[in-house]
Each structure stands twice: as structure tokens, then as C-alpha cells.
C-alpha positions as CSV (number, residue, x, y, z in Angstrom):
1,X,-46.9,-40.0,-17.1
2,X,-47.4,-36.1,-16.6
3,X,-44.7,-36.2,-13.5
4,X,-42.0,-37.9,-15.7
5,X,-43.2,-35.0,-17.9
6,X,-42.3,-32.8,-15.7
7,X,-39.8,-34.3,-14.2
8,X,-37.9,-34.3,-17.9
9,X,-38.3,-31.1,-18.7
10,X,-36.9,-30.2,-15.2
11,X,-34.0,-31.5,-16.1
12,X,-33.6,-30.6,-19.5
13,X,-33.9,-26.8,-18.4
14,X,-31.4,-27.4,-16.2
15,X,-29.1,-28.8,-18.6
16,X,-30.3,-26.1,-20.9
17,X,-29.1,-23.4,-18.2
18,X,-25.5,-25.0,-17.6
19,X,-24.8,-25.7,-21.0
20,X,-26.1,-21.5,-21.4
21,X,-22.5,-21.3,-18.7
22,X,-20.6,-23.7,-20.3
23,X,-19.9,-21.9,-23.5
24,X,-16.5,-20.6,-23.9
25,X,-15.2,-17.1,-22.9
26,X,-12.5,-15.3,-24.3
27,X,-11.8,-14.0,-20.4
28,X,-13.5,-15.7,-17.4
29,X,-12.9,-13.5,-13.9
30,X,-13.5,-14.9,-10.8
31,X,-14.6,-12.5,-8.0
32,X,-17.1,-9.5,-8.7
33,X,-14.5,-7.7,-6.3
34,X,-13.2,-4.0,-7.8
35,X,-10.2,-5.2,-9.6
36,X,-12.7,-8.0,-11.0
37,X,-15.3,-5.2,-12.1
38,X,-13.2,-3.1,-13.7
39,X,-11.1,-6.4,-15.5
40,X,-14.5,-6.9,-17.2
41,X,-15.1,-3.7,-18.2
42,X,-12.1,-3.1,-19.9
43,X,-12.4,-6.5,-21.0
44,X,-16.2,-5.9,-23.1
45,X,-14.3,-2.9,-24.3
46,X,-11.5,-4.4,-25.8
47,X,-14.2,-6.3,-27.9
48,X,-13.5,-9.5,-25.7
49,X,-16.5,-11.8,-24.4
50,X,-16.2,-11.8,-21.0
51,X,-18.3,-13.5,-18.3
52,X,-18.1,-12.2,-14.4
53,X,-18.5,-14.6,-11.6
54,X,-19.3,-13.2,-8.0
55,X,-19.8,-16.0,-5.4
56,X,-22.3,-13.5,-3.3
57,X,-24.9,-11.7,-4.5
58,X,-23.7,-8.5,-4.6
59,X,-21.2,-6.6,-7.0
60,X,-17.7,-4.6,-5.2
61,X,-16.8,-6.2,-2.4
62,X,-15.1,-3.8,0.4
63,X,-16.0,-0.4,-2.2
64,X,-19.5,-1.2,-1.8
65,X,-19.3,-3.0,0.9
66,X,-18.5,0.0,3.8
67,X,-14.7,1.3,2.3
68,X,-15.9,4.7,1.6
69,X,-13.1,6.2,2.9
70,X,-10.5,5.6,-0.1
71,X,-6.6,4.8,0.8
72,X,-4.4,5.9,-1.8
73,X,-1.5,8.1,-0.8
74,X,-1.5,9.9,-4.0
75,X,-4.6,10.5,-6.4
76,X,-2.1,11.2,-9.1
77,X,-1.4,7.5,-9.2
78,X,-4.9,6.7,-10.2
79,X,-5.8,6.8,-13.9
80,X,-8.3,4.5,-16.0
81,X,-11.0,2.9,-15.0
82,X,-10.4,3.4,-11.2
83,X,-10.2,7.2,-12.0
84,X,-13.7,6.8,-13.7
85,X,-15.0,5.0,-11.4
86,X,-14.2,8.3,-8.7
87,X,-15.1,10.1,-11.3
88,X,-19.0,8.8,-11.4
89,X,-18.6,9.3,-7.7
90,X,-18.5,12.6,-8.2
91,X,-21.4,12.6,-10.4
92,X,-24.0,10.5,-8.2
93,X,-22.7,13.4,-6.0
94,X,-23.3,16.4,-8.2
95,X,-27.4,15.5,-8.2
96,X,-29.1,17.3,-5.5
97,X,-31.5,14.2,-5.5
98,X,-28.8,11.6,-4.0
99,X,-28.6,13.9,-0.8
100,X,-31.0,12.6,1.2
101,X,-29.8,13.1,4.6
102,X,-27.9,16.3,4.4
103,X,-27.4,19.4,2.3
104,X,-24.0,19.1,0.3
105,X,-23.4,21.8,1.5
106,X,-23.3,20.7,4.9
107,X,-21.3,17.7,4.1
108,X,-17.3,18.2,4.9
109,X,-15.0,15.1,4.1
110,X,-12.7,14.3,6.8
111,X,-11.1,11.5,5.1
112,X,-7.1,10.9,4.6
113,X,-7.7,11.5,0.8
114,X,-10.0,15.0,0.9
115,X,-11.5,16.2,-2.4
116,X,-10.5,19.4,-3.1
117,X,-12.7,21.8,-5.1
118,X,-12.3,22.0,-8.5
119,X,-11.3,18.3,-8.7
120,X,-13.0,15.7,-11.3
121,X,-13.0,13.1,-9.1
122,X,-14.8,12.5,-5.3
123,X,-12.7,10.2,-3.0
124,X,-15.2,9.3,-0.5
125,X,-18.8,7.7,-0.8
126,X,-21.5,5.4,0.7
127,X,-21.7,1.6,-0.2
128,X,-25.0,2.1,-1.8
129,X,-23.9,5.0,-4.1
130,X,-20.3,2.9,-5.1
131,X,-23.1,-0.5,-6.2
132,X,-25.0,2.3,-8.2
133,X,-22.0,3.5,-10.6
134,X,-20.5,0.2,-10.7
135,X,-23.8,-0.8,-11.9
136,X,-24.2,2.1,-14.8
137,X,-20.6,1.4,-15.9
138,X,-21.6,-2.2,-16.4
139,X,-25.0,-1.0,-17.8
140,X,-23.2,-0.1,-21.4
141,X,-20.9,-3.2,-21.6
142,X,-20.9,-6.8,-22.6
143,X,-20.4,-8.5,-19.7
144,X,-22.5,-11.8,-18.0
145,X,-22.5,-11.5,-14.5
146,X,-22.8,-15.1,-12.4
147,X,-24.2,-14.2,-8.9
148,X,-24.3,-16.9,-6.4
149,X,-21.8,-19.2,-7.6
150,X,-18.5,-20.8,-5.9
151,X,-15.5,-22.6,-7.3
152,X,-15.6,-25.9,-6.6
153,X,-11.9,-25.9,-4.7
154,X,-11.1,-29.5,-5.4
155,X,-9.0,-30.9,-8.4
156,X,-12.6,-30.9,-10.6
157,X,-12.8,-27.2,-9.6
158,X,-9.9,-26.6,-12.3
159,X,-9.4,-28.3,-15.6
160,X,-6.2,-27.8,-16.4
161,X,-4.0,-29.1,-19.6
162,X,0.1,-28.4,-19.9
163,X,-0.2,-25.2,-17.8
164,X,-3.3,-23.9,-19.8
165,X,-6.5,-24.1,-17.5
166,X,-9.4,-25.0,-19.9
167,X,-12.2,-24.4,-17.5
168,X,-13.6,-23.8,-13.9
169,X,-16.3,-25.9,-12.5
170,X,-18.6,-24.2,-9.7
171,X,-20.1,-26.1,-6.4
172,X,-23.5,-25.8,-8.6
173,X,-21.8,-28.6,-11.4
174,X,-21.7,-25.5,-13.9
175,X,-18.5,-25.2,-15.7
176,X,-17.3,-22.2,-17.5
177,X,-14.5,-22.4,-20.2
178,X,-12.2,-20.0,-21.1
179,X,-9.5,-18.6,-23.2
180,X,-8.2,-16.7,-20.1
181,X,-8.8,-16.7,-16.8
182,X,-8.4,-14.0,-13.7
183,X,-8.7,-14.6,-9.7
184,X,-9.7,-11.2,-8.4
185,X,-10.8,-12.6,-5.3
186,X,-9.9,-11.5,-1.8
187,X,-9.0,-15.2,-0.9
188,X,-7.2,-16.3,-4.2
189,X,-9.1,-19.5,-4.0
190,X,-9.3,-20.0,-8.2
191,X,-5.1,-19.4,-7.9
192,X,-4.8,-22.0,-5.2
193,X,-6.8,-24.6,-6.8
194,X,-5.1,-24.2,-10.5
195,X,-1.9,-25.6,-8.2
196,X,0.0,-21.8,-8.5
197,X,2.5,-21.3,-5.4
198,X,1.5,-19.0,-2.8
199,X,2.1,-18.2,0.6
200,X,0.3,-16.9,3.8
201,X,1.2,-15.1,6.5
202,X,4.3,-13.0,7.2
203,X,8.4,-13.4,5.9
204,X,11.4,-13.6,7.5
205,X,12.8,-10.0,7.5
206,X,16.0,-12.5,6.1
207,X,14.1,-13.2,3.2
208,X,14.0,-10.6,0.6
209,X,16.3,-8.1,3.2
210,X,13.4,-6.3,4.6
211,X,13.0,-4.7,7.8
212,X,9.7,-4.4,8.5
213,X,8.4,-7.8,8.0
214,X,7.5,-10.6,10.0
215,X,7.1,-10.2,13.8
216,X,7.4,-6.5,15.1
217,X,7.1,-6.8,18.6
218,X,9.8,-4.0,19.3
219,X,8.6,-1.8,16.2
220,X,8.8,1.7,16.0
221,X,6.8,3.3,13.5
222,X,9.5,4.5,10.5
223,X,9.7,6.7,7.5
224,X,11.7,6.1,4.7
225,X,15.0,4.8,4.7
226,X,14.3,4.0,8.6
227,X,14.2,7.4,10.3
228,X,12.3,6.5,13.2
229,X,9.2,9.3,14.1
230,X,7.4,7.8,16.9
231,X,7.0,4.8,18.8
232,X,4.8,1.5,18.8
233,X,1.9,3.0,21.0
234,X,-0.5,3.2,17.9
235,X,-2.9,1.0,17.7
236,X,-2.2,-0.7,21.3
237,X,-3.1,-1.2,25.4
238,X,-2.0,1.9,27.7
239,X,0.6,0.6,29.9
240,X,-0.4,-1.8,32.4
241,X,-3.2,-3.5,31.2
242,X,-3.5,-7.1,33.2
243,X,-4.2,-10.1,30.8
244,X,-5.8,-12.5,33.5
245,X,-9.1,-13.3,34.0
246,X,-8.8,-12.9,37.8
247,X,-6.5,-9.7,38.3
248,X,-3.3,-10.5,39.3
249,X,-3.4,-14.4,39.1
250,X,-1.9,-16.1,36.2
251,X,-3.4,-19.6,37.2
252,X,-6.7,-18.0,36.7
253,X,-6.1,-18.3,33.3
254,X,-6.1,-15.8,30.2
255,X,-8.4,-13.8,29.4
256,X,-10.0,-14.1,25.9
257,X,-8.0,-14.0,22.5
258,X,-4.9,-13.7,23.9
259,X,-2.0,-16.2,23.0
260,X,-0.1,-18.3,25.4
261,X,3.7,-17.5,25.1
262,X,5.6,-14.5,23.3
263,X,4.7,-13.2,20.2
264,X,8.0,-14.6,18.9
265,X,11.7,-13.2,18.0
266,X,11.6,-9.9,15.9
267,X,11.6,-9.9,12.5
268,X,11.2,-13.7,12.3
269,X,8.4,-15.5,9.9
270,X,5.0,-16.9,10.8
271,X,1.6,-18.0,9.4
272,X,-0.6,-15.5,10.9
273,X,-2.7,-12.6,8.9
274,X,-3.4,-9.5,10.2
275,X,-6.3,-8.5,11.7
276,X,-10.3,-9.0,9.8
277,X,-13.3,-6.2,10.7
278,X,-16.4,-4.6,9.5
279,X,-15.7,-1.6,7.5
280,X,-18.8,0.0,9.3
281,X,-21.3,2.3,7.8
282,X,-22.8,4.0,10.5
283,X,-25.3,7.3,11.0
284,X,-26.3,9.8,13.5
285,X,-29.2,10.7,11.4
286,X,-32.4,9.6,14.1
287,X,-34.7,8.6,11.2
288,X,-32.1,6.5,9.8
289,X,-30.5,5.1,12.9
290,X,-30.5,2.0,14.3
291,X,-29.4,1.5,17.6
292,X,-26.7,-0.4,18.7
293,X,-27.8,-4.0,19.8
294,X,-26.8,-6.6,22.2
295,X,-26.5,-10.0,19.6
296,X,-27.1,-13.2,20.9
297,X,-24.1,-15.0,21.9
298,X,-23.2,-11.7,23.4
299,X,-20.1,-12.4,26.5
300,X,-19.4,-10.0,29.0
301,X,-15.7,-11.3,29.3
302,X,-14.4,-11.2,25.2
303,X,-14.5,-7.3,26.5
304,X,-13.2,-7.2,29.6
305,X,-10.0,-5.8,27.7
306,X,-12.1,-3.0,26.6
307,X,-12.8,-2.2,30.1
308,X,-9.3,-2.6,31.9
309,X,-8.0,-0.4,29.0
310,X,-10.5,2.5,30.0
311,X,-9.6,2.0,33.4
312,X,-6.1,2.3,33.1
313,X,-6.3,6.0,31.3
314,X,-7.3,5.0,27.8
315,X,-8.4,8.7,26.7
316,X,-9.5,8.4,22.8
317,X,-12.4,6.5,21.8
318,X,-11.4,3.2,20.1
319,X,-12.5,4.1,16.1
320,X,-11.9,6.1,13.5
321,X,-15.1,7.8,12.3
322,X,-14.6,9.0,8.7
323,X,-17.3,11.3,8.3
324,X,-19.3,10.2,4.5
325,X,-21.8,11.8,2.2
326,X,-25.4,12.1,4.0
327,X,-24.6,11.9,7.7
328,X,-22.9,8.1,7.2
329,X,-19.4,7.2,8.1
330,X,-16.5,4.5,7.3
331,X,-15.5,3.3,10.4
332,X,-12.1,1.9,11.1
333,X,-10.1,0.2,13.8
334,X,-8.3,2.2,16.5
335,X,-6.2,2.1,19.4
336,X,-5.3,-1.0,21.6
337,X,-9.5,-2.9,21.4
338,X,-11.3,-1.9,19.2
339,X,-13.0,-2.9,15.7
340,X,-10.3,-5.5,14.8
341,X,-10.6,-8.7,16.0
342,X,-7.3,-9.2,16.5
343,X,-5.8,-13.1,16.0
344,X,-8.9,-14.5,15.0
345,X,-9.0,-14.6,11.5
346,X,-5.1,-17.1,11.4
347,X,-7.2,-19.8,9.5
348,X,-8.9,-18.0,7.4
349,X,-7.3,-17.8,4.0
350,X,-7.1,-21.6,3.8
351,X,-10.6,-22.6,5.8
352,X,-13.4,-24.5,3.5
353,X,-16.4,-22.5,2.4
354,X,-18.2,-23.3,5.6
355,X,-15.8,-22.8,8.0
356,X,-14.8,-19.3,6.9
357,X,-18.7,-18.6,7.0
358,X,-18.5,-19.5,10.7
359,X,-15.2,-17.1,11.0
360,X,-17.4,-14.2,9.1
361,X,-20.2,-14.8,11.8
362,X,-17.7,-14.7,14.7
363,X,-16.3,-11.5,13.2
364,X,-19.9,-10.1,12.9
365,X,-21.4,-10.9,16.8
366,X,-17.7,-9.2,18.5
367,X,-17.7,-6.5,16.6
368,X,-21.8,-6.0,17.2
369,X,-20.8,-6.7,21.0
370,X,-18.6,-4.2,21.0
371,X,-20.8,-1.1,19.4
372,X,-23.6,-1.9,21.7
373,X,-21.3,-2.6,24.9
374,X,-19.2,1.5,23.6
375,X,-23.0,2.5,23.9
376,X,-24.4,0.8,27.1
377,X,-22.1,-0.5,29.8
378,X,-21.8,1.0,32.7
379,X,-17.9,0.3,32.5
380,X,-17.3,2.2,29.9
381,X,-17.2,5.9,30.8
382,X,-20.2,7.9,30.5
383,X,-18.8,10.9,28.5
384,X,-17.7,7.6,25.4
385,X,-21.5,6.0,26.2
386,X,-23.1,9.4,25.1
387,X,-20.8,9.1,21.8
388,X,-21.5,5.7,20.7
389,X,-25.2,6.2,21.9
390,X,-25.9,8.7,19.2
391,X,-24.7,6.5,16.6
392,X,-25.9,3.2,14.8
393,X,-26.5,1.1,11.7
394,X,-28.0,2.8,8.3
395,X,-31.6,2.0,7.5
396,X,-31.2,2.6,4.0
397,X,-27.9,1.0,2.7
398,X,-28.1,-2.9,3.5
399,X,-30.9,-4.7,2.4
400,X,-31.7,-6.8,6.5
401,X,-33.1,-5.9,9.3
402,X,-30.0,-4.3,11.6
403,X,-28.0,-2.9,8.7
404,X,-24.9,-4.9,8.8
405,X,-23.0,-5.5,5.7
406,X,-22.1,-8.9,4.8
407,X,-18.4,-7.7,3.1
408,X,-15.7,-8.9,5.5
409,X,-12.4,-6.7,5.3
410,X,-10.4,-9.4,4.3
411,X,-6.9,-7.5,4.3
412,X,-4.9,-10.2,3.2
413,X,-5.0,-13.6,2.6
414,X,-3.4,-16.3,0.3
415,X,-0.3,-14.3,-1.6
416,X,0.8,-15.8,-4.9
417,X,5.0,-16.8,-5.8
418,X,5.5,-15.5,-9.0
419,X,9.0,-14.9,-10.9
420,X,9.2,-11.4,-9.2
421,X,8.2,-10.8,-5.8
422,X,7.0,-6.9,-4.9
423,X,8.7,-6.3,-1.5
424,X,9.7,-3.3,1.0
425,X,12.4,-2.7,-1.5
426,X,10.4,-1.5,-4.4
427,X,8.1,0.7,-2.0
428,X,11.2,2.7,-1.1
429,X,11.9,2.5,-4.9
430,X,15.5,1.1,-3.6
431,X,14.4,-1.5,-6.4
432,X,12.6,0.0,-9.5
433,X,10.6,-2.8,-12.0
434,X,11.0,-1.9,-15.4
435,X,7.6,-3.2,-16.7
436,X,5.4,-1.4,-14.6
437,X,1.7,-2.0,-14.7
438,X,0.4,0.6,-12.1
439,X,1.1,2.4,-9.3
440,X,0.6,2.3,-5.7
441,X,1.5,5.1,-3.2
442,X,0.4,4.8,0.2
443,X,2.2,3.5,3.2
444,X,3.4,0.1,3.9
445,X,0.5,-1.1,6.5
446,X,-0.3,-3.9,8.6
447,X,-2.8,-4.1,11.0
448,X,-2.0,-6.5,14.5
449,X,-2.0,-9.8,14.4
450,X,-1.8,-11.2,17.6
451,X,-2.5,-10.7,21.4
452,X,0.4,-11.4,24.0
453,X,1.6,-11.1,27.3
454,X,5.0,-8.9,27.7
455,X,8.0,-9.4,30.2
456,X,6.2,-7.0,32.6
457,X,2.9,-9.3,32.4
458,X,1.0,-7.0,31.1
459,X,-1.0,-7.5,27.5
460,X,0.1,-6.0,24.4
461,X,-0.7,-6.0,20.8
462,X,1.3,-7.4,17.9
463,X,2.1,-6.7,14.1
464,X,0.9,-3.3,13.1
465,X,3.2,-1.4,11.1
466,X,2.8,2.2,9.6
467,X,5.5,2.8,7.6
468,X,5.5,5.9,4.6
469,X,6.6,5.7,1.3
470,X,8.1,8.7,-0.4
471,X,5.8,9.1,-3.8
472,X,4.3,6.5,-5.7
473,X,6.1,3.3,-7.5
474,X,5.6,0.6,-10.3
475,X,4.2,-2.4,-9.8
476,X,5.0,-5.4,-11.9
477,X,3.6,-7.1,-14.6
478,X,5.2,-10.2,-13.7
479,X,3.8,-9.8,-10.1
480,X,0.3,-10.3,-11.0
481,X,0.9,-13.3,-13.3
482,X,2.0,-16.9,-12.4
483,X,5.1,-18.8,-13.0
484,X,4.8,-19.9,-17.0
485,X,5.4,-23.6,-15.6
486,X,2.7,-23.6,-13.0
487,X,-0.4,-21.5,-15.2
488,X,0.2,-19.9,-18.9
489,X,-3.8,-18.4,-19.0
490,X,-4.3,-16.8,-15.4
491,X,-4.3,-13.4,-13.9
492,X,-3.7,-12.6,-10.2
493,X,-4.3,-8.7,-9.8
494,X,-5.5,-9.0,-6.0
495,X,-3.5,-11.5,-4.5
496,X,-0.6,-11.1,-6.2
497,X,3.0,-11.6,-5.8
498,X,4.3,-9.8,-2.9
499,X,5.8,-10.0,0.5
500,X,3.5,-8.9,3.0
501,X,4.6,-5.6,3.8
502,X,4.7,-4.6,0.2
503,X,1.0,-6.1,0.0
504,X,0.2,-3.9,2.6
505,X,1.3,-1.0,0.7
506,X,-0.8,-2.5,-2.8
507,X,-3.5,-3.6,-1.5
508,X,-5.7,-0.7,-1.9
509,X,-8.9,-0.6,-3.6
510,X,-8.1,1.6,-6.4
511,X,-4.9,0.1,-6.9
512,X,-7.3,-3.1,-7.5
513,X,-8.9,-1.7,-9.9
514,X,-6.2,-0.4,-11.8
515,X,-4.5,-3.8,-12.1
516,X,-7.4,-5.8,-13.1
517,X,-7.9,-3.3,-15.9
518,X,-4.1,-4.0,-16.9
519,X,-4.7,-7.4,-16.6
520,X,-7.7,-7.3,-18.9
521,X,-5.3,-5.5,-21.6
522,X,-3.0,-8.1,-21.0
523,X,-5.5,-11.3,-21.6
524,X,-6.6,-9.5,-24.7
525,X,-3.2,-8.9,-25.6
526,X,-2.2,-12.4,-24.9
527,X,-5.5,-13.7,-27.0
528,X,-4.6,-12.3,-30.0
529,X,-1.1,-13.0,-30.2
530,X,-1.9,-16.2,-29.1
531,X,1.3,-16.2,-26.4
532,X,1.5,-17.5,-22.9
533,X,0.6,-14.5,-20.4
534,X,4.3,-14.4,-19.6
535,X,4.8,-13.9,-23.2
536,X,3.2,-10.8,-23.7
537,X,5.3,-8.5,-25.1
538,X,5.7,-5.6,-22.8
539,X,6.3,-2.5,-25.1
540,X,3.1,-3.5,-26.8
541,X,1.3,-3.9,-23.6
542,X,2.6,-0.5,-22.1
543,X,1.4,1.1,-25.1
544,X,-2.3,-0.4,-24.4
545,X,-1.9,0.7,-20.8
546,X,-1.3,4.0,-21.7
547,X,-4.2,4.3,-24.6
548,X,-6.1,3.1,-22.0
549,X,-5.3,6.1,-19.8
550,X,-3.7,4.1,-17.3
551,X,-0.9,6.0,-15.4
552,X,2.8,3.9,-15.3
553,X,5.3,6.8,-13.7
């Protein structure tokens, strides 16, 4: 009798619990990723109730999860919430206490976007100091935060009546409802599932009259209006790099991750993403290194690239070191090998829960293969060993035992078909939107994609593009919300309308955060005058946006 007791009460807790996440929201967000974070803020501000639901168990994604070094292009673009966000930056910064490893004084940022004295903003930061302010701007709102909890990404993951999704059930059996609901997700899994168009991968050049979209085999890195500046030797092989496992002998088979065939005719469309890595948080501090180490399932032969690169005249050491507060870095992708693992992410975007896990963990053991083989093999010159040596994984800012971060860069994924499409046109502002709900500046990027052989048989790299943009531009309201017939209650700030060059140009952190806060406004707006989110009116909505300090032009 005392175990069905028990056993009863078991299960009326539980029920208790779910039912506690069953009640209805005004604004339900999926993904505790930036543009998620600063959705609910705005969102507990505009007196809304608003519940946030991360799938891991940590809050930020890439800003707190090793993207110190902050893209924009131009910090005038940034206003808001992203704005306060740098702004608490700056703060954590200002206390002598949070320099633990350095002086401040000592600390010079080498970043792309350098904070210049007299600023009220700081532009670059370590993971663990981006979790704290995110955390004390949450601290004063009414938000509930969901750690731990995935869509469930079958039909009973969405209920969904006439275009209005009612609620979200999660892989636990809890089920949130929802006045309006926002996938701020890397992945757009919550868009996918509510049956909202999408695509992946990259465009015909044919199909919104780019030119710097789909396969760039022959690409030559361009400013605006096509001016070309230098050629496609960023970010690949030194000339003459063999791709066969036995030099020399093509019936000896490819080495690894490298495609059989071309790469495919210029400018034509595919289904491949560009490259996933480790935004890597590293230190040369020696009480708060960790060394580099060999991980199990470790191959000689995935970097035998590595090698033949060196040994054909590769000069510069393969990563960008982006030097962050208190001895840590960002560390980024560079040259031909390097921290990209380049074609091995293609099924990604659509892969089940488990398989992506496996993908993650693939991702993880190359890019720990290659740190430790930089810092120990004799193939690698000596003069790049003694670099890499002196470096490692922080102590201090991830809570296992070798200090790798969990937060895949996921730099794009699924890519939603709305009634406007942002492309290469409106980065070059040959196309101007007229119902602007942020800004983004910085250059139309896309990192490789593939791994190929050439016509002189020698291996080659695939699909990155650098490509400026002459100031900042608008980015559509209608871009980051569905097509009325396919979803009337759903925000997509992060995977939102746009081709895939223009995506690389948006798809910036803080530009993340800025359109989840205009989303937010937008739900609320679209609450109260009870309209479809296509309906909102947008001279009311760009007044909102610019209460709320938000910069449109």
C-alpha cells in the first residue's frame, strides 16, 4: 500500500510539474540563443508573460559559448538591447575584480571590432563573462527559463489550428501554449516542424540575380559593385597540394574529406552548408592552461592535409588568435586546414536529435586532433610546435575536465521562405526594404564548403566568400516572419528569410539580438491588436522600435 503511495504521488507531481508548463504564455521562444535572450527581455518589459525554452543547459549559445570576438562591420548599427548587452560588457570589465589573469592595463584588443577609449560599449569578452550579464539582465525581468528541454520534431511537436500554432510539445511530454511563438534557434527546428517553407544550402546565382552565390570555385574576393581586390587564395591549399593517400597515385584512393568529382559549375545551386568549428577559448596563462591533448579516436591520416600543406611552403599558422580579456582568446578558422571542418557538417540542419549529436562529437575529436597534432608532431615545423605548445584550453570558463565548450558554430542551417527574401541585392542597398527592422553591416561571408580535386590534381577548397558591403542596411520585417498562409503567430529572427549570401552578411550575433528584440515588440504589438503577425501595422511598430532605442537607418 505505501509503494502505490508513492508511486501516486510520483505521478501526481509529475503531472503537477507539466501542467506548471502547460499554462499559456503570451510569447513562448524557443532557443535560449542571443536573439532568443534578448526576445524575452524585451518581451517581460513590454509587460508580456513570456516563458524561455533552451534545449541545453546553458544560456547564449555562440556569445557565451567562445564568440568573444564580435562581427559587426559597424557599431553604429547596434542599438537596444544588443547595445546593452556590450554595454554590461563594459561594466563586468570596469571592476578590477573580473581581471583575474591580467592587469587591464595589460590587455590590448586585437579584434576586427576594437573598443576605442571613451566608448560605452566593450566589443570583445570571455564566454563566462557574456553568461554573467546575460544572467543580471535576466535577473530584473519576468521571464521562465526551461533548461533541458527539446521540441518534439514530429507533427505532435506543433499544434497547430488555421495557421495559428496553439502549442509546442517537448520530447519530455510537456507542452507549452502560447499566444505567440518565436524560433530563435540556430537550426530552425520549431519553423520546420510548424510546416513553414525553408531551404538549405546555397542558390542558383539565377535565382534572385546574385553573383556571389552558389558554387564559387573560380571566386575572387570582390568589393562592392564587383571591383575585384584580390584573388581566391584566402582561406585555401598553397599550390600543389596532392589529394592521394599514396602520393602521386590516384588508385590509391583520396585522402580524407575530400569529395569525388568537381565541386560543380560556378554559380550553380546545391545542398551543402558551409563549414561548422569550435569557436575556441584558449589561454597562455600556465596556471590556467591545459595542454593540448591527443583524443581517442585520434587518426594520423584526417591530417595528412595539414602536413602536405606545410610541406609545400604553407608560411602562416592555420588560426586566427583574437587576443580576449585575461590572457584568453577567440579562435577562428584560417588558411587552407585549419579549425573548420570543412564538408562535414552537409546533413546537419535536417539530422534527428541524435544524429547531429554524433556530428557535434565528430566536430569536437578533429578539431582536438588538430590543436594537439599543431603542438606535437614532428611534421609540423618546429618554429609552429613552439606556438601551439604554449597555448591550451581555459581552466576556469567550461564547467569539464579539458575545457571544451559544448556550443557548436552552427553558421547556418535551415533558412526560412517568407514573402520577401533578404539577398546580395539589399546588402549593396541596390534594393532598399521600406519596413526596416534592424540593421546589419558587415560583409557578405561564407566560409568553404567542400574539399575537391582541381584540373591540375591537386586539392583545393570550395565556397568561401569575403565580399564588403559599403555601410549598414535594413533588414525586413517581413523577412523574419512567415508566409500568413503557412503560420499567423511565429517569429523567425535567426533563421530567417534570406539567400545565403545575404545570411552570411546577417547572421551576426548582435544583429540576433537586435531582431529578436524587434520581434518581441512585434508579438506584443500583434497581441494587443489582436492581428496576424503579418498584420502588424508597421508605422506603429517602427515607432516601438525606435522607443525602444532600436536603430532602423
Amino acid at each position: 500500500m505505501k509503494n502505490i503511495l508513492i508511486t501516486l504521488c510520483v505521478i501526481l507531481s509529475t503531472c503537477l510539474s507539466q501542467h506548471a508548463y502547460s499554462q499559456k504564455y503570451d510569447i513562448v521562444i524557443y532557443g535560449g540563443t542571443s536573439a532568443g535572450i534578448a526576445a524575452a527581455i524585451q518581451a517581460s518589459r513590454l509587460n508580456k508573460s513570456v516563458v524561455l525554452i533552451e534545449p541545453s543547459h546553458r544560456l547564449g549559445g555562440l556569445t557565451t559559448g567562445g564568440l568573444g570576438q564580435t562581427d559587426i562591420g559597424n557599431k553604429q548599427a547596434i542599438g537596444g538591447i544588443s547595445r546593452e548587452f556590450y554595454q554590461g560588457i563594459k561594466a563586468y570589465y570596469d571592476k578590477q575584480e573580473n581581471w583575474n589573469w591580467q592587469k587591464k592595463s595589460e590587455y590590448m584588443d586585437s579584434g576586427q571590432t576594437r573598443t576605442q577609449e571613451g566608448e560605452d560599449a566593450m566589443w570583445t569578452f570571455e564566454p563566462s563573462a557574456a553568461l554573467k550579464v546575460y544572467h543580471e539582465m535576466l535577473e530584473g525581468e519576468k521571464v521562465d527559463i526551461l533548461y533541458g528541454e527539446r521540441l518534439l520534431r514530429t507533427e505532435a511537436g506543433v499544434n497547430k489550428s488555421s495557421g495559428e500554432i496553439q502549442a509546442i510539445t517537448m520530447e519530455s511530454g510537456k507542452t507549452i501554449e502560447g499566444k505567440m511563438f518565436m524560433d530563435a534557434t540556430y537550426e530552425g527546428d520549431l519553423m520546420a516542424v510548424a510546416g513553414v517553407s525553408y531551404t538549405v544550402g546555397r542558390e542558383s546565382n539565377d535565382q534572385y540575380k546574385e553573383s556571389l552565390n552558389g558554387v564559387q570555385a573560380n571566386y575572387w574576393s570582390v568589393t562592392l559593385k564587383g571591383k575585384a581586390s584580390r584573388n581566391a587564395r584566402n582561406h585555401n591549399f598553397v599550390p600543389g597540394v596532392d589529394p592521394y593517400i599514396e602520393k602521386g597515385n590516384p588508385a590509391s584512393g583520396l585522402l580524407p574529406y575530400i569529395i569525388e568529382g568537381g565541386p560543380g559549375i560556378d554559380g550553380s545551386g546545391d545542398k551543402k552548408v558551409q563549414a561548422y568549428g569550435f569557436r575556441m577559448c584558449l589561454t597562455d596563462h600556465p596556471e590556467n592552461r591545459i595542454p593540448f591533448k591527443k583524443p581517442e579516436g585520434y587518426d594520423e591520416l584526417n591530417y595528412e592535409l595539414l602536413f602536405r600543406n606545410f610541406e609545400a611552403g604553407e608560411t602562416q599558422l592555420p588560426w586566427i588568435n583574437s587576443s580576449m580579456p585575461n590572457r584568453k582568446t577567440d579562435t577562428n578558422n584560417r588558411q587552407g586546414f585549419s579549425t573548420d571542418f570543412v564538408g562535414q557538417n552537409h546533413e546537419y540542419p535536417e539530422a534527428s536529435y541524435e544524429e547531429r549529436e554524433k556530428i557535434v562529437a565528430a566536430h569536437r575529436i578533429y578539431q582536438q586532433g588538430l590543436m594537439w597534432t599543431l603542438a606535437n608532431h614532428p611534421r609540423i615545423p618546429q618554429k609552429v610546435r613552439d606556438v601551439y605548445a604554449s597555448w591550451g584550453t581555459t581552466k576556469d570558463e567550461f564547467e569539464n575536465e579539458d575545457g571544451w565548450q559544448n556550443q557548436l558554430y552552427i553558421r547556418e542551417a535551415r533558412r526560412m521562405i517568407s514573402d520577401l527574401v533578404m539577398t546580395q541585392l539589399h546588402c549593396e542597398r541596390l534594393e532598399v526594404v521600406d519596413d526596416a527592422v534592424g540593421l546589419a553591416a558587415y560583409g557578405m561571408d561564407s566560409h568553404n564548403i567542400q574539399r575537391y580535386v582541381d584540373h591540375n590534381g591537386y586539392v583545393q577548397n570550395e565556397g568561401n566568400v569575403e565580399a564588403h558591403v559599403d555601410g549598414p542596411y535594413p533588414i525586413s520585417y517581413k523577412s523574419i516572419v512567415p508566409k500568413k498562409q503557412e503560420a499567423t503567430n511565429l517569429f523567425v529572427p535567426v533563421c530567417l528569410s534570406a539567400s545565403h549570401i545575404a545570411f552570411g552578411s546577417i547572421r551576426m550575433e548582435p544583429v540576433f539580438m537586435v531582431l529578436g528584440q524587434s520581434a518581441a515588440i512585434a508579438a506584443s504589438l500583434a497581441i494587443d491588436e489582436k492581428v496576424p503577425v503579418q498584420d502588424v501595422p508597421y508605422e506603429r511598430l517602427k515607432s516601438e522600435l525606435v522607443a525602444n532605442k532600436q536603430r532602423l537607418d
